[in-house]
C-alpha positions as CSV (number, residue, x, y, z in Angstrom):
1,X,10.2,24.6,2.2
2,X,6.9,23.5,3.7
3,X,7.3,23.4,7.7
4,X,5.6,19.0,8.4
5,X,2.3,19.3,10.2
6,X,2.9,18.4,13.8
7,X,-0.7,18.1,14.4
8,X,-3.8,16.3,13.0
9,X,-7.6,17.2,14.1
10,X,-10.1,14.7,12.5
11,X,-12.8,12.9,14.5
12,X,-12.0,9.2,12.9
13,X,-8.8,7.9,14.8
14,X,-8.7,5.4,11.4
15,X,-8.7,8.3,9.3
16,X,-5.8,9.6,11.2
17,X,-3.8,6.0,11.5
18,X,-4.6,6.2,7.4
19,X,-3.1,9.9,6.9
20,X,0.1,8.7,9.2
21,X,0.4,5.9,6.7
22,X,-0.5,8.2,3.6
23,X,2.4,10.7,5.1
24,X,4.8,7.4,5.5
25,X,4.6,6.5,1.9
26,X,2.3,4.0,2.4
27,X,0.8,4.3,-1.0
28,X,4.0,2.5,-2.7
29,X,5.6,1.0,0.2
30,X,4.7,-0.9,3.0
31,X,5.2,1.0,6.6
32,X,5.9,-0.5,9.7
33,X,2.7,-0.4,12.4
34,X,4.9,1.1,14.9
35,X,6.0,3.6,12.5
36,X,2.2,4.6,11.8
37,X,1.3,4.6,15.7
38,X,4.4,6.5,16.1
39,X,3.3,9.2,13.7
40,X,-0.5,9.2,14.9
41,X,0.6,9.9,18.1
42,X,2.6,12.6,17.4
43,X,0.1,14.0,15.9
44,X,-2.9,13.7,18.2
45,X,-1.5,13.0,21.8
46,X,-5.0,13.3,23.1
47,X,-6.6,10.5,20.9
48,X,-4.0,8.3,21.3
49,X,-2.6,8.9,24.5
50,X,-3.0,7.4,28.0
51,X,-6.2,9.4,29.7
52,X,-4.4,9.7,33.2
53,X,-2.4,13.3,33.6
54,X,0.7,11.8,34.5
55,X,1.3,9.3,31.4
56,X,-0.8,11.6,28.5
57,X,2.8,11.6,27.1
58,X,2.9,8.1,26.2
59,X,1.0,6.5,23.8
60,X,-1.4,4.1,24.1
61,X,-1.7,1.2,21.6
62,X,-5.1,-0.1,22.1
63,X,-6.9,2.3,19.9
64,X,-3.8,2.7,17.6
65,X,-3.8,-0.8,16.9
66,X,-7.8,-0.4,17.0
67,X,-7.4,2.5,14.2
68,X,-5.2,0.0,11.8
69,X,-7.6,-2.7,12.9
70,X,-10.7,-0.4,11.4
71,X,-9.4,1.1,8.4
72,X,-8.6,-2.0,7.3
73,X,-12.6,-3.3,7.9
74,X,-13.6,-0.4,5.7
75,X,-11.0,-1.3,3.0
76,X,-8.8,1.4,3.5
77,X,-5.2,-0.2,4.4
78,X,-4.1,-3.5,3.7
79,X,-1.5,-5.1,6.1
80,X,-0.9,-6.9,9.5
81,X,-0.1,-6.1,13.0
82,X,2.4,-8.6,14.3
83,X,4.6,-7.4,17.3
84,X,6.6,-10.7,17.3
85,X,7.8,-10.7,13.8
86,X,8.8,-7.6,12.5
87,X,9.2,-8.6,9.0
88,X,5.3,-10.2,8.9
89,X,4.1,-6.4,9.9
90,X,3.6,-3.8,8.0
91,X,0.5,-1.3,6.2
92,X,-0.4,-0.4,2.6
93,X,-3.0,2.0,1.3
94,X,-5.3,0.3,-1.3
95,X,-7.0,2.0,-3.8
96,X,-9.5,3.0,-2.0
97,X,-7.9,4.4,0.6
98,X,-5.2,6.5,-1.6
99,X,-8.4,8.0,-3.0
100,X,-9.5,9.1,0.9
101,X,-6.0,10.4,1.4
102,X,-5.7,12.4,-1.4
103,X,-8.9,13.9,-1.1
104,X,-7.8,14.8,2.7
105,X,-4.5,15.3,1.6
106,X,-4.4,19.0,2.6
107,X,-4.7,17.8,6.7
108,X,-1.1,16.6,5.5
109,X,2.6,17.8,3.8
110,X,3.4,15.2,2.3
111,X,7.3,15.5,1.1
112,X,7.3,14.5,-3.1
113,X,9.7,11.4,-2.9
114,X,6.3,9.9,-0.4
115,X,4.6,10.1,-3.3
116,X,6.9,9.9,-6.5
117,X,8.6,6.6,-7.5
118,X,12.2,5.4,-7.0
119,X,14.6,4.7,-9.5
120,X,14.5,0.8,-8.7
121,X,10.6,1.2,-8.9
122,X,10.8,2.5,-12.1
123,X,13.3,0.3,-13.6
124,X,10.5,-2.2,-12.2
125,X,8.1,-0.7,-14.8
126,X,10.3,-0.2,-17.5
127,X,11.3,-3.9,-17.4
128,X,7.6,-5.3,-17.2
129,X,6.3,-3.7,-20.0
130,X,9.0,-4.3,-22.4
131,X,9.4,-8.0,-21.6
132,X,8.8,-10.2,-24.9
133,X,6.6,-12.4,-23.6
134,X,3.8,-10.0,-23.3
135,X,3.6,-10.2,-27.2
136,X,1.7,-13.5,-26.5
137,X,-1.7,-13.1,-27.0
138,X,-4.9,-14.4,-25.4
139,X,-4.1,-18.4,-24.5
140,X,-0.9,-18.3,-25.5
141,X,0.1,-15.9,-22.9
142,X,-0.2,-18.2,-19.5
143,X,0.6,-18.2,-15.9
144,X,4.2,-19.4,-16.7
145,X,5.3,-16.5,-18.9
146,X,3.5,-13.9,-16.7
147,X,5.7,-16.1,-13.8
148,X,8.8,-15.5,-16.3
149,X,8.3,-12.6,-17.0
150,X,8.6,-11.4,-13.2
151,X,11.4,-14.3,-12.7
152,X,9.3,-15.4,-9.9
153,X,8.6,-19.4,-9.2
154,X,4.6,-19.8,-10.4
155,X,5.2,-22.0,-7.3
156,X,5.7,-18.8,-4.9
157,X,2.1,-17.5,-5.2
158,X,2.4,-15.3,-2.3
159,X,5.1,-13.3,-4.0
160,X,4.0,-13.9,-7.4
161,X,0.3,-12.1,-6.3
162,X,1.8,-9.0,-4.1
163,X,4.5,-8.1,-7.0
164,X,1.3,-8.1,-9.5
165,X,-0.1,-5.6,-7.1
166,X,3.0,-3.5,-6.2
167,X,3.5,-3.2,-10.2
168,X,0.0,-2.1,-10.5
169,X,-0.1,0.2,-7.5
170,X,3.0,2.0,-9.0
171,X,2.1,2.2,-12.0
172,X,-1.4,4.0,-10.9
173,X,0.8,6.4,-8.9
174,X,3.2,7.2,-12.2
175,X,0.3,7.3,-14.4
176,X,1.6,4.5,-16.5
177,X,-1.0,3.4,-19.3
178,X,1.2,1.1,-21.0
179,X,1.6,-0.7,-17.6
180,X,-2.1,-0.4,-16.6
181,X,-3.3,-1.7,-19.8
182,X,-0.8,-4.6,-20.0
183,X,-2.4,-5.7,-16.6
184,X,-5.8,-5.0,-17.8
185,X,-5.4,-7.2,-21.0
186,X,-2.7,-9.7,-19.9
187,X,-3.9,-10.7,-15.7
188,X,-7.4,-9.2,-15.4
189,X,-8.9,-10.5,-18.7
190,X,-7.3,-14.1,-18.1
191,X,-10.2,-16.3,-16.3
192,X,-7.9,-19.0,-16.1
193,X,-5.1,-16.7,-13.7
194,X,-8.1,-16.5,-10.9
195,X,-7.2,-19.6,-9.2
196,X,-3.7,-18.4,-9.1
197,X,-3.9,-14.9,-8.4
198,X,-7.0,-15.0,-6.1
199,X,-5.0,-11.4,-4.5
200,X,-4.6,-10.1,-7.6
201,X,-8.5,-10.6,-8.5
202,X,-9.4,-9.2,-5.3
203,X,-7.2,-6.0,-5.0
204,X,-7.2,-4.5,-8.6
């Protein structure tokens, strides 16, 4: 068994708040900023720690927050920072930044089931592509059966547009064509979805 790094030496604290993220599972689930800090620190006391002697121990989250803050400017994590409501925080990689963190994935051990699918994830995928209505083509294929198809409200945008993207992430990380090409064809393709899935559009 691989002994877990317990230490991280880059010069980018964002790089290192996207590797804790990466290590997390981040690129198929969203991870809790505190979580991410957490692991940062651990892994670089003397970046993220307080600079006096006697509290070096403890971390400090101005530039932890700072590092979330930054990889998400340069596209790298996708997510929010809310210390009141735990259930509004929380960090993803985007494509972009699972492409960073592979290609630096050897600063990392990264246990498989971080970076392989669950069984509910891909019962997720297995469902999607064999639903009926994606034998609609072109027009006749609309918002409401892509809505359908996910039983989500085409009134609940918000969870309409991040399940899109949780389908697509997961199916990138599987490797699943059929899945891909169904979102290529079916979502990306469809000039008409933009006004709903303005996420959608702007992630994939």
């Amino acid at each position: 068994m691989t002994k877990p790094r317990d230490s991280i030496a880059h010069k980018e604290r964002h790089i290192i708040l996207l590797m804790a993220c990466y290590a997390l599972g981040g690129s198929k689930n969203s991870i809790h900023s505190e979580d991410i800090m957490n692991k940062a620190f651990q892994w670089n006391k003397e970046k993220f720690g307080w600079r006096k002697q006697t509290y070096k121990n403890y971390p400090n989250t101005l530039p932890l927050s700072q590092g979330l803050f930054k990889a998400r400017k340069y596209g790298l994590l996708k997510g929010t920072y809310d210390q009141q409501f735990l259930s509004k925080d929380g960090w993803t990689l985007t494509d972009k930044g699972l492409e960073k963190a592979e290609s630096l994935s050897s600063l990392v051990n990264v246990k498989t089931s971080k970076k392989t699918l669950s069984q509910f994830q891909r019962k997720v995928l297995s469902e999607f592509k064999k639903h009926k209505n994606f034998e609609l083509k072109g027009k006749d294929f609309t918002i409401y059966h892509l809505a359908d198809a996910l039983n989500i409200s085409v009134n609940n945008l918000p969870l309409l547009n991040s399940t899109i993207i949780k389908i697509y992430r997961w199916a990138k990380i599987s490797n699943d064509q059929k899945v891909l090409d169904l979102i290529n064809k079916n979502i990306k393709k469809q000039k008409s979805f933009k006004k709903y899935l303005k996420e959608v559009f702007t992630e994939i």
